[in-house]
N, C-alpha and C positions, 0 to 999 in steps of 0.2 A: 088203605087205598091211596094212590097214587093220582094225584092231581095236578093243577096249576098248579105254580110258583108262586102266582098272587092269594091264593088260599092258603099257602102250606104258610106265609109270610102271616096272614090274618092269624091263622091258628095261633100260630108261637107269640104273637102282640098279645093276644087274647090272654096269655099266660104270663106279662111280664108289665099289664098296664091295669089299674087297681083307679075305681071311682077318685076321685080327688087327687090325681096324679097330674104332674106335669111333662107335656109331651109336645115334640118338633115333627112337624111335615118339612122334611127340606126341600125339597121339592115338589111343590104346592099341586102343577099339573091341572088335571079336570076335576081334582078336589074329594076323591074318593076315597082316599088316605085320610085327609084331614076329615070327611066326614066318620068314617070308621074308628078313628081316634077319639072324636067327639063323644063319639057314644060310649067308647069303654070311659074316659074320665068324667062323664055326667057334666052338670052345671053346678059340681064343684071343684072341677079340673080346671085346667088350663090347655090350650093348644096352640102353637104358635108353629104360623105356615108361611112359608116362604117359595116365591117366584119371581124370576128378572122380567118376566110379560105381566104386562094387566090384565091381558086376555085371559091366563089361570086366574087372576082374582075374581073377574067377571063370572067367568063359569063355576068357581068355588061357592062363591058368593049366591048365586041362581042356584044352584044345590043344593044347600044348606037351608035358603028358603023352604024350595021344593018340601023337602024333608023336614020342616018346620024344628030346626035344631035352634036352642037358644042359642045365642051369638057372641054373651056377654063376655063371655071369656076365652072367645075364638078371635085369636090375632092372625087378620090377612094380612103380609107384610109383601111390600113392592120392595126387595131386596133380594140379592142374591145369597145363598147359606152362609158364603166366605163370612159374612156379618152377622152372624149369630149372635155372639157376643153382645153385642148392640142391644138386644133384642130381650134377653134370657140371662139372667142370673142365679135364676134356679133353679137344683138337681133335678135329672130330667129321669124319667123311666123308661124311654125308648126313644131313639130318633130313628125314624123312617127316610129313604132314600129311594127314588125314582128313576136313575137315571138316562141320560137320552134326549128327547125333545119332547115339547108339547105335543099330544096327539092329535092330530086337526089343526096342527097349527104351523108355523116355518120348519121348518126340520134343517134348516141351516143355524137353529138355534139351539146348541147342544150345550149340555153339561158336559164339562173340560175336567180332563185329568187332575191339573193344578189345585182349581178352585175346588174340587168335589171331595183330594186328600185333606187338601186345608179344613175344609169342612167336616170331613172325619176326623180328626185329629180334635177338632174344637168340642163337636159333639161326645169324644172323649171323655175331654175333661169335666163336658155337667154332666156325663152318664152316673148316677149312681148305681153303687152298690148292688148285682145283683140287675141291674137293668138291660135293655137291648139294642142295638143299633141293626135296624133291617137296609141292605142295600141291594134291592132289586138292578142284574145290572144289564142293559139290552147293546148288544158287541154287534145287530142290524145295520149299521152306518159307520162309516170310515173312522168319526174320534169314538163311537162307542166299542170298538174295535180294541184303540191304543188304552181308551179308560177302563178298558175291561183289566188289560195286563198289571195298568200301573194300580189299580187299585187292590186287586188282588196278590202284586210283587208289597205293598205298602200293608196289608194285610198280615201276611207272611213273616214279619219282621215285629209285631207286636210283642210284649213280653207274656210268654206262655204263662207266666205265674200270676198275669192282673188279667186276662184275658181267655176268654173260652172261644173258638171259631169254630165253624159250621158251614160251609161250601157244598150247593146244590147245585146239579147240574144236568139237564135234560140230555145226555150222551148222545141218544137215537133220533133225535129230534131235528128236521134242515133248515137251514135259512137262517143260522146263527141264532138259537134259541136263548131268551133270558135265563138269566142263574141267576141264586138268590147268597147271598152274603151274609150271616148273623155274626152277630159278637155280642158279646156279653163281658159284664166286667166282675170279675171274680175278688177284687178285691182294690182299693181304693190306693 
């Protein structure tokens, strides 16, 4: 059956995130990511989520409540992904990607070509073995337009031997439909 992009993304996380895993929201948003994360690694995972607005840690934060998820080992982080690093030093089993702007919120505050390869590139390198990076990517607005190119040309160019990709794309769909981005690392 053929559905959202945002389910067909759940599905495949479902299959590459194991209780007590370590995992990235990069784009932290209204925190639906980072709760759905929470659940696949339990309360002996880790998740560590990132937004340049308070406003996503706000509503992450009120979410998480809502859904009475333990916290302990859920890092809200006021940071942009470029700083990952900072953050995480250990092997991760999926980084999830949002791209775009907060929903409900400035929509002149977008995730940028630059900062969002840098951040692929970084999530990279803590992907383990065998792990996934989902990039949800919305081309709706002028730079998610150019971030759509430059991340899918920066895609393109990974080495086919350490790397598996997977490109979704709603063909029929108007108004610049999201597609969905996977990579997988085939080998370290």
């Amino acid at each position: 059956m053929i559905v959202k992009l945002t389910q067909v993304c759940s599905m495949f996380l479902s299959k590459y995130v194991s209780e007590g895993d370590t995992v990235i929201d990069a784009t932290m948003g209204n925190g639906m990511d980072t709760l759905f994360l929470a659940k696949l690694v339990g309360n002996n995972g880790k998740v560590f989520s990132f937004d340049i607005q308070q406003e996503a840690l706000i509503r992450t934060k009120r979410l998480l409540e809502k859904e009475m998820i333990d916290t302990k080992n859920i890092h809200l982080i006021h940071d942009s992904h470029i700083n990952i690093k900072n953050y995480v030093n250990d092997a991760v089993s999926a980084v999830v990607f949002n791209l775009g702007y907060l929903p409900e919120g400035d929509h002149g505050i977008t995730t940028i070509s630059e900062s969002t390869i840098n951040a692929l590139r970084i999530s990279l390198e803590l992907l383990k073995k065998d792990g996934l990076v989902s990039v949800m990517i919305y081309p709706g607005h002028e730079e998610g337009i150019i971030e759509k190119d430059n991340v899918l040309n920066y895609a393109r160019q990974l080495d086919a031997k350490r790397y598996h990709i997977l490109y979704l794309d709603m063909v029929n769909q108007s108004n610049l439909p999201p597609s969905l981005l996977l990579i997988t690392k085939k080998q370290e």
